[in-house]
Steps between C-alpha positions, in 0.01 A plus 500: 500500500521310168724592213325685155670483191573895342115521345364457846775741685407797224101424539549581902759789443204681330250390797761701696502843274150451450429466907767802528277712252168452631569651827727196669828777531842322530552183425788285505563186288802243554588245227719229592633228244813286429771522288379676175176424538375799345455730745615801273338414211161497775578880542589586163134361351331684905749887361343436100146451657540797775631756246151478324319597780650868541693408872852588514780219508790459694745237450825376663702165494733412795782395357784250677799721423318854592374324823776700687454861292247727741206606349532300239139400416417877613684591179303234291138645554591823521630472139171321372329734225188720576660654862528867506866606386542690805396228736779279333780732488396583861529125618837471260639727746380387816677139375800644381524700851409188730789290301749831526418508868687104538797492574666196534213216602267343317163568416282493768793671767408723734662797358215497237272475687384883518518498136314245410235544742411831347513312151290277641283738637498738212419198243280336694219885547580558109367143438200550744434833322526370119263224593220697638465638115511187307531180613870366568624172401838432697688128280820385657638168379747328718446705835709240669774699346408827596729712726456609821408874435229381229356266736436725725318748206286183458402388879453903514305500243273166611441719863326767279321415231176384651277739381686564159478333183806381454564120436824331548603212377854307580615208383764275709646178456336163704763397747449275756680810759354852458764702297418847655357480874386836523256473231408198603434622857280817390318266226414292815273712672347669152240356261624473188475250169746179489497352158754215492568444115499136422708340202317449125175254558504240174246665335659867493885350408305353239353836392851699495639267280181506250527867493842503441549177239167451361193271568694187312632484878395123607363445798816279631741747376298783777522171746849483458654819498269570819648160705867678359449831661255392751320864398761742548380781234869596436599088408195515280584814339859355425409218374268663245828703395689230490190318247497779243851513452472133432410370145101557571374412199588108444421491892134642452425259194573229740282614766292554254487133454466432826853389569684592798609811518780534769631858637821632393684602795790708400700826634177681543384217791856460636548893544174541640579189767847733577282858559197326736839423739691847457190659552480426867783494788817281461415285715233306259722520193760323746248230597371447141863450422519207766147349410667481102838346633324287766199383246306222665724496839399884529322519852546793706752387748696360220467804304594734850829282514617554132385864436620603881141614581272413790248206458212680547618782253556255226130365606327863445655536151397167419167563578500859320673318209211253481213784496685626228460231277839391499564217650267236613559186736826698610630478173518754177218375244774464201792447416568821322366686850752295653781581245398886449586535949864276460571780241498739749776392676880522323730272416645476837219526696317236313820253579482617874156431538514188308819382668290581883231300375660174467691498801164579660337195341712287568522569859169401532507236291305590200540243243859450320339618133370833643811601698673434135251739301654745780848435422474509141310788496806619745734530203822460743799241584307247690563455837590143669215417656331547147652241256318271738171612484563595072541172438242349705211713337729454148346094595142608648484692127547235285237270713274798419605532120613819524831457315581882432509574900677196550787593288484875666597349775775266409681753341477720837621201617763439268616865561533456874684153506841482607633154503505276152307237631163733571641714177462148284137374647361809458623525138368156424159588667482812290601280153229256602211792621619743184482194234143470591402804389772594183755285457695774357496632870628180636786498222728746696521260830606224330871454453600518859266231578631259187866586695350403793355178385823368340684582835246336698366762730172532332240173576151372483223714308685788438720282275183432277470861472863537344424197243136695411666829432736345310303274311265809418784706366650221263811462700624147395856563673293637859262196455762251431747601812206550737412193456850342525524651805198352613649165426725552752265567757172303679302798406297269255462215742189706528246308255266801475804721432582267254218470333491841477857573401467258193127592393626864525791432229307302234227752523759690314693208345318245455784195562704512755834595316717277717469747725328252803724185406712548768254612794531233740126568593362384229486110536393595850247734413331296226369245787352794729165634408626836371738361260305207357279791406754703364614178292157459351433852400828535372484188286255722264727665349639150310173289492156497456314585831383243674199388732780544811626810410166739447410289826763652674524844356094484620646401844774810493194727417286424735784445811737795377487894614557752255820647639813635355695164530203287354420737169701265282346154644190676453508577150681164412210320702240706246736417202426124553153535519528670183751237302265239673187668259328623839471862348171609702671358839812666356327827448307487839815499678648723291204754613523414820849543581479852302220592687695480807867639401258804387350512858854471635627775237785271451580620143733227375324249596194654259762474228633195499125386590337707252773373213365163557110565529573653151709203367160259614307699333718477159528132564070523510520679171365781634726727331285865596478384822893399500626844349285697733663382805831488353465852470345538801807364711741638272399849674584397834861626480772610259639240268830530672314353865380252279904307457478200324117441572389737215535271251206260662194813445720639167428141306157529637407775383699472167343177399121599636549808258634287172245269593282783449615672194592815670898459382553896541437367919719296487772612317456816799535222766784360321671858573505457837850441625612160675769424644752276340505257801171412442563299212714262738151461668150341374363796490748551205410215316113579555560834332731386246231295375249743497687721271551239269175479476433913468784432213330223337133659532635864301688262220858512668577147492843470515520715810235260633686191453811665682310570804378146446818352465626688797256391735593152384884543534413611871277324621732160366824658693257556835411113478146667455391398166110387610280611213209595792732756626567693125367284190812662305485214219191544406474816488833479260304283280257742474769723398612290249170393362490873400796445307394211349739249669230244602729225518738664774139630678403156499807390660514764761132392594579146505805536772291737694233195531754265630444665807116446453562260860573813686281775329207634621182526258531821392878466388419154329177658319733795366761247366205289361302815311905603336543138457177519280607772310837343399365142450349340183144593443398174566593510829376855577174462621569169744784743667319838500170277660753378800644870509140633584479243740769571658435864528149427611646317813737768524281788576701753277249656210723698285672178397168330449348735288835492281483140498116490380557725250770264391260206480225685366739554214567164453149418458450790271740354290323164536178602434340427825344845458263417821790381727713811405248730572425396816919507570469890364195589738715327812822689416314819475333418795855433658668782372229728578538410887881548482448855446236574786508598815363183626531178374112315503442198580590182312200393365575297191228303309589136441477557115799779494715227754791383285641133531850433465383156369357627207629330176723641258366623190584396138540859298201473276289729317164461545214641266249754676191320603291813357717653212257799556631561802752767547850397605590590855785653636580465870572783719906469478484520105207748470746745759789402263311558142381845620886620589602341161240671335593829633821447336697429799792215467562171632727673786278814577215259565723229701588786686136660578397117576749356688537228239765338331549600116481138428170482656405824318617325198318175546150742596512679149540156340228373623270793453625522116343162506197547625450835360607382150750764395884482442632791693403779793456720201185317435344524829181650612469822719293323743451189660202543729262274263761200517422352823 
């Protein structure tokens, strides 16, 4: 017989009464269903129908813990409202005589028998006699736990009521092995009704939760919450608890908008999961127990074995647990399911069962990383024959990227070693697996292993994992006597290693610090593939990248893993590209490799990945784009996993947001704390110099040309003084320009461009625009035309459109009104890119392309072609005769514009001059009709 959902079982319950009725006499109805499948509610909804139609109800539920109490269900429907008071103080009797009459034995025992046949007897005629009045309707839910005595009232009662309308209906559960043989025998040879109820179809889950949460219910949600319970009414109903005592109303506005809507599955769900098991026997809350240890290794015999049950037990409750809705493909359909049975087990159970599990997997051979799950989940001193298999599946787990398991089981491990040589390669594994995913974790693991390294017991890669922990923390002293000890061994006779090694330390700082002087390896390793590489991209950081150097950091990209102990070559590799003015193959790369330590969920490598996507996209002058992902690695971790590395996103972000004008930013990012080792480290000098230039930008220029003067101090000490790396002297003249000290500017610029051999473009078309601004007029617009170039080449925008605004000035002030606005419309053009989203293509007409071998210009005056015409302002003096106009000083407006107050100065002097008025007093409210 098929299944029928609830709808369909009440439809043929009132076939039954109705057949009954018309002149049918008994009839007898059996509803079978699962684990809360909603056979109650069936009879509840048949007893609210029934009571309408004048018949008289009886109702009874067998009960698990009365299943042993005689008469029981006697009691039950003898109580039910509407019976003659005398009939049920008559019966009362009768049960309380019958249960008197037992001595010792249980229900059932022969020396009740005489007692409870005449209840039986005396029950069963009053029954007969009621029911030839007024129809009878007899509802017993859960007859599989009715007692003996009351079982025999109801087969009595089936022998009888042929010709009487009386209609009974019982309700049992669906198991595989009839739960009461008698009635199964007498049902055998009797017609009567089998309705088997069936779990929720689709369309009806779909209904219950409409009725309950509204019709904003999508269409998906009904999908999903009906693959979740697989139809079980009391899963639904749960869930729908669970839903409205979730925040409803931001979740409907999204369905609403036809986003996805997922369930909440909460302590409703979970305790509903727990009362489907305790419902039935013990022996399926035992085998759901082993099926939520066991998970995907949960087949019967398996299941017999851990839970002490027989096979083909553990088989029947699998299959009644699958009609149910609960589990399907042998497994529980979620994770909270799954969770909600574990609960039901203690403390010490739960580490039994666990604990049985593993050694039962690994008997049969189950994979290392499952038997560890096992073990962990264990919670107990490990056993010998586990630190094996822990650190086997610690391995197989960090092939498959998952770090957190992998470090679950090394510190199992760690727990159950017992000799210092296991003790210190587990504790290296864990620094290496931890510092993947917070290098705060790592932190802990690493002094034994620097101890280790000096005394020579620790070798190969797990020495590079020492160095990067150090290196990441600032540790100087660690780095320094790691690498000493190193020295002293053939551990960098590896050329990879050493590539690695070195690459890994001026990540951080830059030069080498003396520190690899006195590794033999190195005149080895500079002949062997790895370290000729390692040469070349190190040789960046004190020249000007060259054709061999992006070649090979495009060869280490394209031949090089992302792994743990190639992050560093990795990033250096991308660094080239980027010195080398490849920014798009730079940033492709950059993508690329974040795209996959995302996949991987390896979270430090997104940081120090992410730190240098942003800095590309500063160096692109993309400064929205640059402070956006600055921020948006900056909330991977805490600052304090961060170590010295912070300062790399920090100067980011802090010069993207000065770039910007938003100095209340950056001032916030400048209140983020560092640690004072990072100054020892590039990243120090990268965000020393960005805020000098937050200082400079809000009219603090003294602070600004400490910071300056800092960097300059440190990076001359570190044999690291490359203006590509931090352009400290110009930005100093700058400094001083604001102070009016153009002759020491000047000078600062012109030592900077003694290293014009080594400098990239960008660096040399900085120095050239300052250069400009602290030379002779005469020789401004020749050095501002070869700054543009310059930057053109260079690729970075927000320097571009500073140095066309520059030499649009210069023309102003020349008179070469045509040529200057043309300048203005390019810088605004520039500008206007650095602060989207997306930087357009370069597209520039041939008459806005500037020529660095344009002539210098005699200052002249010329006389207005059409002395009608009105005089024109360009953009950067229209934005600066507005402020002034406002009444807003020289500083206020340097400030708002992220201009000098000499360059404020010289913009009101020449709009006096045009205007043809003697003071800001004297200007106009508008400027719209000066164009």
């Amino acid at each position: 017989m098929r299944d029928v959902d609830s709808s369909s079982a009440l439809g043929l319950l009132k076939e039954v009464l109705a057949a009954s009725t018309e002149g049918g006499g008994g009839q007898l109805a059996l509803i079978q269903g699962s684990l809360a499948c909603g056979k109650t509610s069936v009879l509840c909804d048949f007893a609210q129908w029934v009571a309408a139609s004048g018949a008289l109800i009886l109702t009874a539920t067998g009960s698990r813990t009365e299943s042993d109490l005689p008469a029981g269900l006697i009691d039950q429907l003898f109580q039910s409202p509407g019976l003659p008071a005398e009939l049920t103080e008559r019966i009362r009797r009768m049960i309380t005589s019958a249960m008197l009459a037992e001595p010792d034995g249980p229900a059932g025992s022969r020396t009740i028998q005489q007692p409870g046949a005449l209840l039986v007897h005396e029950a069963s005629r009053a029954l007969l006699e009621l029911a030839r009045t007024r129809p009878l309707v007899i509802l017993v839910d859960d007859v599989h736990f009715a007692d003996s005595v009351s079982l025999r009232l109801l087969l009595h009662l089936l022998r009888r009521m042929g010709s009487v309308q009386v209609v009974m209906v019982l309700t049992e559960w669906d198991w595989p092995q009839p739960p009461l043989p008698p009635l199964r025998a007498e049902l055998a040879g009797r017609p009567h009704h089998l309705i088997r109820l069936g779990p929720l179809t689709g369309g009806a889950t779909t209904e219950m939760i409409t009725r309950s949460l509204g019709p904003h219910v999508s269409a998906e949600l009904a999908t999903s919450w009906h693959d979740l319970t697989g139809g079980n009414p009391l899963l639904v109903k749960a869930l729908i608890e669970d839903e409205r005592g979730a925040a409803l109303a931001p979740r409907a506005s999204r369905a609403e908008r036809g986003d996805t809507w997922s369930p909440t599955m909460g302590f409703a769900f979970a305790e509903a999961v727990a009362a489907c098991l305790h419902r039935w026997e013990p022996l399926v809350l035992q085998v759901a127990q082993g099926i939520a240890v066991l998970g995907n290794r949960g087949e019967p015999e398996s299941i017999g074995r851990l839970m002490e049950v027989r096979p083909e037990a553990a088989e029947r409750v699998m299959h009644t647990l699958c009609r149910a809705g609960l589990l399907l493909g042998g497994r529980f359909r979620h994770p909270t399911a799954e969770t909600a049975v574990l609960d039901t087990l203690s403390p010490e159970e739960r580490s039994a069962v666990h604990g049985r599990a593993a050694e039962l997997l690994y008997q049969r051979g189950v994979a290392a990383v499952e038997v560890a799950r096992q073990i962990i989940a264990a919670d107990r001193t490990a056993e010998s024959w586990m630190l094996p298999v822990l650190r086997t599946a610690a391995e197989q787990a960090v092939v498959e990227d998952d770090v957190p398991l992998a470090i679950q089981c090394l510190e199992t491990a760690l727990r159950a070693a017992d000799d210092s040589a296991t003790v210190l390669a587990v504790t290296a594994a864990l620094a290496r697996t931890a510092w993947r995913l917070n290098p705060s974790v790592a932190a802990p693991y690493l002094p034994p292993l620097q101890s280790a390294v000096q005394e020579g017991v620790l070798h190969g890669r797990d020495t590079l994992a020492v160095v990067r922990c150090a290196l990441w923390n600032g540790d100087t002293e660690g780095v320094t006597a790691v690498l000493r000890a190193l020295s002293d061994s053939s551990a960098l006779e590896d050329g990879q290693l050493y590539a690695e090694v070195r690459l890994a330390h001026q990540w951080h700082y830059g030069s080498d610090r003396d520190r690899f002087q006195t590794l033999g390896s190195v005149s080895a390793a500079g002949g062997e593939p790895w370290g000729q590489a390692a040469n070349e991209l190190a040789a960046v950081w004190n020249q000007r990248a060259s054709g061999a150097a992006t070649g090979s950091a495009e060869q280490v990209l394209q031949n090089c893993h992302l792994e743990d102990s190639t992050l560093e070559l990795l990033a250096s590799a991308v660094q080239v590209l980027m010195a080398g003015g490849k920014l798009t193959e730079a940033l492709d790369w950059c993508d690329q490799l974040i795209e996959e330590a995302q996949r991987r969920r390896a979270v430090t490598w997104q940081m120090l990945l992410g730190s240098l996507r942003a800095r590309v996209s500063l160096r692109q002058g993309r400064i929205t784009v640059a402070a956006g992902r600055a921020e948006e690695v900056l909330g991977l971790l805490s600052g304090q996993s961060w170590g010295v590395l912070i300062g790399c996103p920090l100067s980011t972000l802090v010069t993207a947001y000065t770039a910007m004008g938003r100095y209340d930013a950056a001032a916030e990012a400048l209140q983020q704390g560092v640690p004072e080792a990072m100054f020892d480290t590039v990243h120090g000098l990268r965000y020393l110099h960005a805020r000098g230039h937050y200082y400079l930008a809000t009219d603090r220029v003294l602070a600004a040309i400490s910071d300056f003067q800092r960097c300059g101090r440190l990076m001359q000490d570190w044999d690291l003084d490359v203006a590509s790396l931090v352009p400290w002297r110009s930005s100093l003249a700058e400094a001083n320009l604001r102070l009016g000290r153009t002759r020491v500017a000047y000078d600062l610029v012109k030592r900077q461009m003694e290293q014009a051999r080594t400098m990239d473009e960008r660096t040399k078309g900085i120095s050239l625009r300052v250069l400009g601004a602290s030379s002779d007029f005469s020789r401004r617009s020749a050095l501002l035309a070869h700054a543009v170039s310059c930057l053109e080449s260079a690729g970075d925008r927000l320097e571009l459109a500073r140095a066309l605004e520059d030499l649009g000035q210069v023309y102003q002030e020349l008179d070469e009104l045509t040529r200057a606005r043309m300048l203005a419309r390019r810088a605004a053009q520039e500008t206007k890119a650095c602060n989207s989203g997306a930087v357009p293509a370069r597209l520039v007409p041939p008459d806005l392309r500037v020529s660095a071998a344009l002539p210098a210009r005699r200052v002249r005056r010329a006389e207005p072609a059409e002395p009608a015409e009105p005089p024109m302002l360009s953009d950067a003096q229209r934005r600066v005769a507005e402020l002034a106009a406002l009444g807003h000083t020289n500083q206020e407006i340097s400030r708002r514009l992220y201009i000098t107050v000499s360059t404020v100065e010289q913009h009101l002097t020449r709009v006096f001059r045009k205007l043809g008025v003697n003071s800001r007093n004297d200007l106009p409210a508008g400027f719209s009709d000066l164009s």
